[in-house]
Every structure is written in C-alpha cells, then in structure tokens.
Residue, then its C-alpha position, 0 to 999 in steps of 0.5 A: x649488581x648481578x642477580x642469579x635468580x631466574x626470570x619469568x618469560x614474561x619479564x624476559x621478554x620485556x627487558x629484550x623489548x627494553x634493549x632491543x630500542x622497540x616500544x612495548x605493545x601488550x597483546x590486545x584480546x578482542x572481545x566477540x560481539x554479540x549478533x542479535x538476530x534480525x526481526x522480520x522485514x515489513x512489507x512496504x509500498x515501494x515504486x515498481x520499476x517496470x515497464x506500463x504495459x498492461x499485465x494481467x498480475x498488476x491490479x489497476x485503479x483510477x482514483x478520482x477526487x471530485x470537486x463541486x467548483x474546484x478543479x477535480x483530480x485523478x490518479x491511476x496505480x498499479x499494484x502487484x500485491x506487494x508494490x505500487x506505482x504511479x502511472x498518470x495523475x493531474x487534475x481538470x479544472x473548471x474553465x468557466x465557473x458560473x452556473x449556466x456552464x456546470x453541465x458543460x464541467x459535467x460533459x467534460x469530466x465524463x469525457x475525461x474519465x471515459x478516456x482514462x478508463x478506455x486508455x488503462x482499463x482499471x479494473x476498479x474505480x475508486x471516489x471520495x464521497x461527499x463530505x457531510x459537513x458541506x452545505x446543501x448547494x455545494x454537497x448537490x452539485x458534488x454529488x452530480x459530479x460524483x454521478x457522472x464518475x458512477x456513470x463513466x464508470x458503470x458504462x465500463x462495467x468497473x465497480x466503484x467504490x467509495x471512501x471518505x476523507x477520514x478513511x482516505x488520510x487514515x489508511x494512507x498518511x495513518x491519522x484522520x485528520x492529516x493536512x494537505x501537505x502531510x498526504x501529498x508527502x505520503x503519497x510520495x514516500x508510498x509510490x517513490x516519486x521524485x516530486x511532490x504531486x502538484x495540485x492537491x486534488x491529483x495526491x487525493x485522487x492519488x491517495x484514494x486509490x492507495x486506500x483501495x488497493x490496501x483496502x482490496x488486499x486485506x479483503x483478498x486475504x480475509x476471503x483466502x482465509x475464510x476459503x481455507x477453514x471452509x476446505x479444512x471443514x469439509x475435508x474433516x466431515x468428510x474424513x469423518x463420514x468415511x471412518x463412520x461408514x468403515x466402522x458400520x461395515x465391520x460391525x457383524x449383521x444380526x440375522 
C-alpha cells in the first residue's frame, strides 16, 4: 500500500540504506577530552653521561665510611648542580685484623685516600661520624681511622665534613633508619647505576657524599638568598639617602 505523505530526510535515508543492501552506521560524535595542565617537573639526581674530565662547573666529593675492623668504603661524585654521578667506589679491607697491625691499616688507608684525592681532586671530603652507640674500644679505634681521613685530607687543604647515620639514610633513602639493602638501591636509583654497589661500605661511602652534595646545594641557596635581601636592602638605603639629600637641597636657606 502506497502512501503520498512525505518522508523526512532522515527516514529517506534509511530506507535507501535498506535497498541499497549496506548496513546502516548512525554518525558517532566524538567527545573532546579535556587537557588537565601538567604540574611543575621535580628536579631528580640522575646519572650524567658525560665524559670524567675534570671540569671547573662539576662539584667533586669523596665520601669515605670508616670502619674500626671492617673493610672501610669510599665513593667519589660528580655534580653539576642539578646531576650526579659515580666515578669510582670500593672498599679496603683489613688484611690482617689483629692489634699489633692497626697502625699498619692506618698507614694504608691514609695512603689510599691520599691517592684518591691526588687522582680526583675533590674539593670536599665527606665522613660518617662515629656512631655514639659503639663501645668505647670500638669507638677509639674508629675514631683513629677517622683521624687519618682528617688527615689526609687537611694535608690537601679540602674541608671535611661530617654526618651521622641517621642524617646519612634520611637525606638519601628519606628515613632514619633505612636498612642496608634500602641504601644500597637508593644509591643506585640516584646515580643511575646499572648494578647495586658491592660491599655496603663502598654505597655508604657513596651515599654520604650524596648527603654532602644536597647538603651543599641548599647551603648554596640559602647564602644566594641571604646575598639578594642584603643587595635589595642596601639599594633601598641608598635610594633613600639620594631622595632625602634632593629633597634638603629644594628646601630655600633662611638667611
């Protein structure tokens, strides 16, 4: 049955759809998605891919774990301000451990360190200091080895600094009291390694020289900052003592 009513356009379209033998596909409208703007990145420590040269804008730091019987670790890094990597880690351990040769331990980590120093010319040395809950014999001797790092180092004329354990794991792995394996993958994750650092003592020594670098960065930053009110201050006295002056010389002289 035959109809004379008109059809819409839409229905039109349908039924030639129909005959046409294609199958029917209503249009699709595509929603915009909505672009949250990104935050701010973080600055990170990250390896640095570049060559060991010396270079007057890298800041250099040998950090050295000293230990009473152990082996004692160090860890030389390089850092651009914003980068850090590893140039050398290990640890020397005690051939002989009986009393009668400590001075000799003595005469070779001197030797050590001295080699390190005269080989990368750091311009800081960084130590972990001795840990308070030691009893006394143990904390004597580690405090003779410590002297000999002091030594080495004032021999150089590079400034030594110390920090403890706690201050060592909370800078770098972000707790106090971080277990040996935590520090050794953080110390990895921050200077890009491609292996964990192997003995402990080398990723302590390691990871107190990161703790100087971030502890020399924001030093550095707070000195800038103290340095910029001061420049502010003494231009605003002086803008002011230059405005007095101009004013005076305006005001007419009484005779």
């Amino acid at each position: 049955m035959s109809s004379n009513a008109p059809i819409s356009s839409g229905r039109f379209l349908f039924c030639w759809y129909l005959r046409a033998g294609s199958v029917f596909k209503p249009p699709t409208h595509t929603v915009a998605k909505k672009l949250w703007p990104r935050g701010p990145c973080r600055r990170t420590l990250n390896a640095v891919l570049q060559s060991s040269r010396t270079n007057s804008n890298f800041f250099r730091v040998l950090g050295v774990d000293p230990a009473a019987a152990g082996a004692t670790g160090y860890g030389v890094i390089e850092s651009d301000g914003r980068h850090c990597r590893m140039l050398r880690f290990g640890a020397l351990r005690a051939t002989r451990k009986s009393p009668e040769h400590f001075p000799e331990r003595l005469r070779e980590i001197h030797a050590m360190l001295s080699d390190l120093i005269e080989e990368f010319e750091p311009q800081g040395v960084a130590v972990e200091s001795v840990f308070t809950a030691l009893n006394m014999k143990t904390a004597l001797k580690l405090a003779e080895v410590r002297g000999v790092v002091l030594l080495a180092a004032a021999q150089q004329n590079i400034p030594v600094h110390s920090y403890s354990p706690r201050e060592v794991k909370a800078c770098v792995a972000g707790y106090g009291h971080a277990g040996k394996e935590q520090m050794q993958l953080m110390v990895r994750a921050l200077l890009g390694m491609s292996e964990t650092p192997e003995p402990a003592d080398a990723a302590d020594a390691l990871a107190v020289a990161l703790c100087h670098i971030q502890a020399a960065q924001f030093r550095a930053r707070l000195d800038a900052g103290a340095a910029r009110v001061t420049a502010d201050h003494d231009s605003a006295t002086t803008r002011r003592g230059i405005h007095s002056r101009s004013a005076a010389s305006r005001i007419p002289l009484l005779r």
